[in-house]
N, C-alpha and C positions, 0 to 999 in steps of 0.2 A: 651328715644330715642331708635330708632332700632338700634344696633349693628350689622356689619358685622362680621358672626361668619363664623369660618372654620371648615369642618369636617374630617373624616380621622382616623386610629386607632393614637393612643396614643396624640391623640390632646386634648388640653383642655386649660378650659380660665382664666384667674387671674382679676381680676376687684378688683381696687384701688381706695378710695375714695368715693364719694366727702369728705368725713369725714375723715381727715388725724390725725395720731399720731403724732402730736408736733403742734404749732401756724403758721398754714398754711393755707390759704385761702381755697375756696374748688374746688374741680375739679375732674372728674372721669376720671380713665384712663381704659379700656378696652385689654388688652392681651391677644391675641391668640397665643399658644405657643407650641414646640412640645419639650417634656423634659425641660430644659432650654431656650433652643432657642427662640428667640420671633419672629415668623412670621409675625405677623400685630400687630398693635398698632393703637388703634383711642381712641382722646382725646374728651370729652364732657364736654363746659365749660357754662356759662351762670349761675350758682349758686348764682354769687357777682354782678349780675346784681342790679345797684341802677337808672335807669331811668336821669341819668343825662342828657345828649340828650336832651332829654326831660325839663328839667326843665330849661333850658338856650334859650327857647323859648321863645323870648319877651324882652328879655336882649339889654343892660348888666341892670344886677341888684346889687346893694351891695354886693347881696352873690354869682355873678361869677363868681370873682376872686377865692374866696375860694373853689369853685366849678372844678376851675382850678388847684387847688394846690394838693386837693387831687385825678385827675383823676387817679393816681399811683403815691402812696406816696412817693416812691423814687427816683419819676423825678420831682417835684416839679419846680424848676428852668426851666427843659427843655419844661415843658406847659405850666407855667406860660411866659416863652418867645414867642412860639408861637400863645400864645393868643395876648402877648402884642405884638407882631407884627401886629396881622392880622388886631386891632382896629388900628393900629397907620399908619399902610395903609387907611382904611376906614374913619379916619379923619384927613388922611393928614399931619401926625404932624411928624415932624424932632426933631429924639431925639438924646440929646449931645452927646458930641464924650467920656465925660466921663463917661456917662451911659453906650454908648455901651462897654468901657474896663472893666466896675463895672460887668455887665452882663454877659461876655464870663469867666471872673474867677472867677467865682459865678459858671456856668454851668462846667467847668475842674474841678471845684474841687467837684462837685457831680459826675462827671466821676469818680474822682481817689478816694471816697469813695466806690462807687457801686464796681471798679473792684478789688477793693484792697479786700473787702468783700467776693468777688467772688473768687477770689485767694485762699484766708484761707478755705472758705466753702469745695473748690476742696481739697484741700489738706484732709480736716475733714473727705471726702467722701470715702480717701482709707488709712484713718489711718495713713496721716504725721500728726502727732501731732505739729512740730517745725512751720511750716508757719501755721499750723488752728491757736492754741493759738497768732501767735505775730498778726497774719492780723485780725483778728478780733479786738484787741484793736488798731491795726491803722485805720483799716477802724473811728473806734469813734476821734483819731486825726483829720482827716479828717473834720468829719461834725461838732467836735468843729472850725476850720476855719471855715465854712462856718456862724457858731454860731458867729464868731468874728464880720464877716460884719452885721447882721445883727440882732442877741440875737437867731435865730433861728436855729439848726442843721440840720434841713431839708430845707433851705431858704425860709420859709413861710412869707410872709411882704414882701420879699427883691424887687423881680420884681417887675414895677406897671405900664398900663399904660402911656409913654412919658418917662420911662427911669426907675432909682429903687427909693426905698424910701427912701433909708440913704446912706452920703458920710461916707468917710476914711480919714482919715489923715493919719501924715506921720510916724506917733509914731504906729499906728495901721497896717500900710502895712509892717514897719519892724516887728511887731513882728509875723505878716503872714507870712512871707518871712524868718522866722527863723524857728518857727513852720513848714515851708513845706520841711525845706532842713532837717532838724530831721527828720520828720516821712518817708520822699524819701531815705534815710541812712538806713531805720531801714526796710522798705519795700524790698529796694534790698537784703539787707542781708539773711530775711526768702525768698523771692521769689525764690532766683537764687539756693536755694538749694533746691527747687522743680526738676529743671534742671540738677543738678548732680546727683540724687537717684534713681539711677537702678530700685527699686522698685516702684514708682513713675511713673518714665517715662514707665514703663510695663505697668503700665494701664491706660495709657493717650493714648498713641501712638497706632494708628489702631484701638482705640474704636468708634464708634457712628458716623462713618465718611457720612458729607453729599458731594456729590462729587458737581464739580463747576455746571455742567448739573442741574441737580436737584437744588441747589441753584438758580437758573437762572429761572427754570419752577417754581418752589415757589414763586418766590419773594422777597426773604429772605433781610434781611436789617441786617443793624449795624457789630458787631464784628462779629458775625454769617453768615454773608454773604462774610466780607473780611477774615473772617478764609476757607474760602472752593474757596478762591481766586479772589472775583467778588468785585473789586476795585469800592466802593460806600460809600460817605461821603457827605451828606448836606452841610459839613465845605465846600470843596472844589467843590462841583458838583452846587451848591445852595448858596455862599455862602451870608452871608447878614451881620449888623452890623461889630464889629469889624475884625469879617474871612474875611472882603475884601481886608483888607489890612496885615492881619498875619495870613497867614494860616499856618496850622497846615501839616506833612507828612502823607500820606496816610500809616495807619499800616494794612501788609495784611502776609497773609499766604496762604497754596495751600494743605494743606492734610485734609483738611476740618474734622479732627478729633479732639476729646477733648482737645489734643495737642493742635494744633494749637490754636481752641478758647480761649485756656486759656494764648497762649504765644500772640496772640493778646491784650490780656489785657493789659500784661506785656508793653507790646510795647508802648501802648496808657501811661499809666502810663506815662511812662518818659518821652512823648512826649509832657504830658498835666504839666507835674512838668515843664520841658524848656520854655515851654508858658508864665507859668503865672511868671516866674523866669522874663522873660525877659520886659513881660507887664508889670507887676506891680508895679518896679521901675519907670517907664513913662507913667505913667497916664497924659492924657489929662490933662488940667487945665479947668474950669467952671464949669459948673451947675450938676444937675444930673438926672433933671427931665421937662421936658418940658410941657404946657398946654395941655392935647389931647380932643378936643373940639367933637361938634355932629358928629356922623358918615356919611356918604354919604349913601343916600338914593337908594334903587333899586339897590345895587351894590351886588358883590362878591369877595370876594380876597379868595387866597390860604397861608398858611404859613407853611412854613417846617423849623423843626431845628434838629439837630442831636444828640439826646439825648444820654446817654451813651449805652442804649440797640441800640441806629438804628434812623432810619427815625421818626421820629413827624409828623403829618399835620394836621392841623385845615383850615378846608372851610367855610367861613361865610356868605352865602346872608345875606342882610337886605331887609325889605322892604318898602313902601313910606313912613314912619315915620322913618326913620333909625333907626328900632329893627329890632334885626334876627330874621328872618323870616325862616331860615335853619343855623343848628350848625353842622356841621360831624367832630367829631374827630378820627381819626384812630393812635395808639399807634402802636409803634415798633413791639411789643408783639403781634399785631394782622396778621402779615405779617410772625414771624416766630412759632409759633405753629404748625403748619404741618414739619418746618423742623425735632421736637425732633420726632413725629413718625415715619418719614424716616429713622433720626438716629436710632433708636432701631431695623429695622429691619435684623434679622440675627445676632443680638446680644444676649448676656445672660442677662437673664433677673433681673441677679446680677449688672449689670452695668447701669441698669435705673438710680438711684441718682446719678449716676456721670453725666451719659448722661443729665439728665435733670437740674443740676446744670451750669453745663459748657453752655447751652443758661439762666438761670435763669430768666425766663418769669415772666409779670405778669398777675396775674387770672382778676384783679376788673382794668389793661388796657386795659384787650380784653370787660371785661363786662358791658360796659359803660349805 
């Protein structure tokens, strides 16, 4: 592609990627920079493009679902719900009220894996060693829960069409509910001394800041949008299945800097540990999956869920045989990738991995 390139004495350009050093998807980033400083920043992604879109013409098919699980592998739950919503509109099907509680603590605790993850990485980015080493192996407590409901750490199986695939009993929810007050003890412990270490907080505070303006003309969604102050949640704006009746508090922040993003996390965290504390003792009693029979013909529905990065939406026409006929997926990740090049600008160019950690996008969500 063309790059906007700047001229001027002592300018010059850095170009990162697509080919990155370590196990990273690809993507190029272009910097125009004067000494340190990064004046522009544009991102060029499309590399991990697999034609899915595409192949979900004429659907559903067998492989869908799986089609759905891995749009980005670390929302697994939050697509696969917004798929299984958008069919279970389309054929009309009322799913149990124990599915939906199975469903939203399946989706929190892919939250509080992803930010617990995202926590230690930040930390790893300016050399706290104390929260990178412990969140990293809680982040894996985490997706071993998720492993408990259903053999998978990524919830792959667990959603399905008219509710999920496997119940719980009551020997299996205490030892989830033990499992999650441990790894939340062990979480707060490294996290909160992210928050006391002068060094730390120097280069969190005033970096990469996207203001609320600019968040607003972007678009920007999820933690990233309520870190720069623009109070937006599917839970509570949209809400659907079990959010209608427990919703969750809106975590938000206003200095739209790495701070913030990261203390958003933080926030979310123990919002999404009280949740499932308080759900998962009171589970509905029934079934867990309901019949979801033929789709409605000629129709379209929309489905939003609020994945841990942000907004989800899957848009479905069908057409006079009720196959889709039109699939549009748009991933969180696709709405904030312009805000990490805002953030970089006027930055050093030493603070790109923190900057770009603190939204941690994904490549093969935007490159469907």
């Amino acid at each position: 592609m063309d790059f906007f390139r700047m001229a001027g004495a002592g300018i010059h350009e850095v170009a990162v990627g697509p080919v990155h050093a370590g196990i990273i998807e690809p993507g190029h980033f272009r910097f125009q920079c004067h000494g340190e400083e990064v004046l522009h920043l544009e991102i060029s992604l499309g590399y991990q493009h697999r034609g899915i879109e595409r192949a979900l013409a004429g659907g559903p098919h067998p492989r869908t679902i799986h089609h759905m699980e891995t749009l980005a592998g670390d929302t697994t739950i939050g697509h696969a719900l917004a798929y299984g919503q958008a069919l279970e509109a389309l054929a009309g099907c009322r799913v149990p009220a124990r599915a939906q509680a199975l469903r939203a603590v399946a989706l929190e605790l892919e939250r509080l894996a992803n930010h617990t993850g995202d926590l230690g990485a930040l930390a790893g980015d300016v050399g706290f060693l104390p929260t990178a080493s412990y969140c990293g192996r809680l982040r894996g407590d985490f997706l071993n829960m998720t492993a408990l409901l259903c053999g998978s750490r990524f919830g792959r199986g667990f959603v399905r069409p008219g509710g999920v695939a496997f119940d719980v009993d009551a020997a299996r929810l205490e030892d989830l509910l033990a499992r999650l007050a441990a790894a939340f003890r062990d979480v707060a412990g490294a996290v909160n001394l992210l928050w006391e270490t002068a060094s730390v907080m120097a280069r969190f505070e005033n970096t990469g800041v996207v203001s609320a303006d600019t968040a607003k003309e972007l678009g920007l969604v999820g933690p990233a949008a309520r870190a720069s102050g623009r109070e937006l949640d599917v839970r509570r704006d949209f809400p659907s299945g079990i959010y209608r009746f427990a919703q969750l508090p809106l975590s938000s922040f206003t200095s739209g800097d790495v701070f913030a993003r990261a203390y958003v996390r933080w926030m979310e965290i123990q919002r999404s540990v009280e949740f499932i504390r308080e759900l998962a003792p009171a589970l509905p009693t029934g079934s867990v999956r309901a019949p979801c029979g033929p789709l409605a013909p000629d129709a379209t529905v929309a489905s939003l869920q609020e994945g841990w990065r942000g907004e989800i939406a899957h848009v479905v026409s069908t057409d006079a045989a009720g196959r889709f006929a039109a699939y549009k997926v748009v991933d969180s990740s696709f709405h904030n990738w312009p805000g990490l090049a805002l953030a970089l600008r006027n930055q050093q160019i030493s603070d790109f991995p923190l900057c770009n950690k603190s939204f941690n996008l994904s490549y093969c969500g935007h490159d469907l």
